[in-house]
C-alpha positions in Angstrom: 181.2 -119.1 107.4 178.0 -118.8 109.1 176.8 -115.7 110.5 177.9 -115.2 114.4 174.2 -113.8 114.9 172.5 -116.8 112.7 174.1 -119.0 115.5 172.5 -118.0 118.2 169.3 -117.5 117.4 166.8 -118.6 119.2 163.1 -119.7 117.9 161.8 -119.2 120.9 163.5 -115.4 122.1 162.5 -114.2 118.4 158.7 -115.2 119.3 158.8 -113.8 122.4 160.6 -110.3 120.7 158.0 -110.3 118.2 154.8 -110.5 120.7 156.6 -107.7 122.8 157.0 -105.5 120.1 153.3 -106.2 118.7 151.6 -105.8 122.1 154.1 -102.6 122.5 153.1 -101.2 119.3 149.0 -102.0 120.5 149.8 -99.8 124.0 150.6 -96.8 122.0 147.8 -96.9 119.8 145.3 -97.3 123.2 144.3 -94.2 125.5 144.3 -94.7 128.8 142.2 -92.4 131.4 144.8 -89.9 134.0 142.4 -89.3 136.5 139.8 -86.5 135.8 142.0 -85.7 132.3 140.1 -88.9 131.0 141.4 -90.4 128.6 144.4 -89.5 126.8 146.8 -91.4 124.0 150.4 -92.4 124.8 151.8 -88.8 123.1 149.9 -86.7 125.4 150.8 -88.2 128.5 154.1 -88.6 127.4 154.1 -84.9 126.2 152.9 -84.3 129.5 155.2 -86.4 131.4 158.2 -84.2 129.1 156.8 -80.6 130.4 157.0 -82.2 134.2 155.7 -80.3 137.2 158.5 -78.1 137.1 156.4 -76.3 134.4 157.7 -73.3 132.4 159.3 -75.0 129.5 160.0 -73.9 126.5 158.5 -75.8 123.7 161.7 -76.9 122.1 163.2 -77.9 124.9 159.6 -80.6 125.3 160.9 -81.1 121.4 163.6 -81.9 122.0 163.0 -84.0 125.4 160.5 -86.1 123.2 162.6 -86.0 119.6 159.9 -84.8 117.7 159.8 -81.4 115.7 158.6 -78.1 117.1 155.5 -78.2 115.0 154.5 -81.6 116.2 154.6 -80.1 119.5 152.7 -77.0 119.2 150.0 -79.5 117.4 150.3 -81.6 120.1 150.4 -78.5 123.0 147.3 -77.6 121.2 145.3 -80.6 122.2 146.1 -80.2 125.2 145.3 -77.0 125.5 141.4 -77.5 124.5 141.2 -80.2 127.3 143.0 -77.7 129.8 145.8 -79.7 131.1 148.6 -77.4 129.9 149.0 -73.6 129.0 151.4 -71.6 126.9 152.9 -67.9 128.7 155.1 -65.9 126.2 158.4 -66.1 127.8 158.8 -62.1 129.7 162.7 -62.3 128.9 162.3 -62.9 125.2 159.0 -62.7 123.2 160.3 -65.0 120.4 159.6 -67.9 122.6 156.5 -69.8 124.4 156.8 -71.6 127.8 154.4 -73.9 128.7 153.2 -75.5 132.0 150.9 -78.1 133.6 147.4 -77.0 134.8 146.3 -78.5 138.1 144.4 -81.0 135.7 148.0 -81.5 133.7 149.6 -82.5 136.9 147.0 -84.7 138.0 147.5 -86.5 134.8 151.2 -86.3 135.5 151.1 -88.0 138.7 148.4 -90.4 137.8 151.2 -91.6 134.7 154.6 -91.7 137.4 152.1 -94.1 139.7 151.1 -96.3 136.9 154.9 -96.5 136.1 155.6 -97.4 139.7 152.7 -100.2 140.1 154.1 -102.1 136.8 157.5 -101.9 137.7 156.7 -102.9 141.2 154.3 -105.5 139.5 157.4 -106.9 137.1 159.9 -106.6 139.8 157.8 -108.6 142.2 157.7 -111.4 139.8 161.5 -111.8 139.1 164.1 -112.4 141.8 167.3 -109.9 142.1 169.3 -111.9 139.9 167.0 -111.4 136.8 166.4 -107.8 137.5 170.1 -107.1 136.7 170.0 -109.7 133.8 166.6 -107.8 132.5 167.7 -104.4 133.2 171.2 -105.0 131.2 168.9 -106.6 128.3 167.2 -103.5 128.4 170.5 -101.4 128.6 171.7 -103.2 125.4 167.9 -103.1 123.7 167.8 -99.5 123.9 170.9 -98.7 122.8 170.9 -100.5 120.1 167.4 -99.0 119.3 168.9 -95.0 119.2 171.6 -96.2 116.4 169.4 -98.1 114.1 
């Protein structure tokens, strides 16, 4: 008996899958410029997009907002560091710890990344009528889930 999944494939959707994940794969290899942070590679921003302008994090908790270990982060918090868009306080209530926050140049950055996100969903959105959003946005539902149990 043929497999339920061999039966509906579809030449054409596993193209289409395989150019998104490729030109995926080429965003996060490419910096892009924040404003006067310059430019900066997809795990900075998104390290700075995980420490928020809330600020005062503690660096497992950015850990664990970006599942990545706590020494990739302090390498990562150390980069940032050097181009003074974050800095690390000892926590006062516990000395073990570091909590780290957005400089005025980290939440430039910050914003400059939410608006980007906002012009190419209002970009995508504006190309597809209401129908198709949902359809899209359950594709994407299913896509990511299935993604976090591979």
């Amino acid at each position: 008996m043929e497999n339920q999944a061999e039966t509906h494939r579809n030449p054409a959707v596993i193209k289409n899958l395989r150019r998104f994940i490729v030109q995926l794969g080429r965003l996060e290899k490419h910096p892009f410029v924040f404003g006067k942070a310059g430019p900066l590679t997809p795990g900075e921003i998104h390290t700075i997009d995980a420490i928020g302008p809330e600020g005062g994090v503690f660096m497992s908790e950015v850990a664990h907002r970006l599942a990545i270990t706590k020494g990739a982060v302090t390498q990562m918090i150390l980069r940032l560091e050097e181009k003074n868009l974050v800095r690390r306080t000892p926590n006062p209530a516990d000395s073990r710890s570091t909590l780290v926050s957005l400089t005025d140049a980290g939440l430039e950055a910050y914003r400059a990344h939410e608006a980007m996100h906002l012009n190419f969903i209002r970009d995508l959105s504006s190309q597809l009528d209401e129908r198709e959003i949902e359809i899209f946005d359950k594709c994407l539902e299913k896509l990511c889930r299935h993604l976090t149990t591979e």
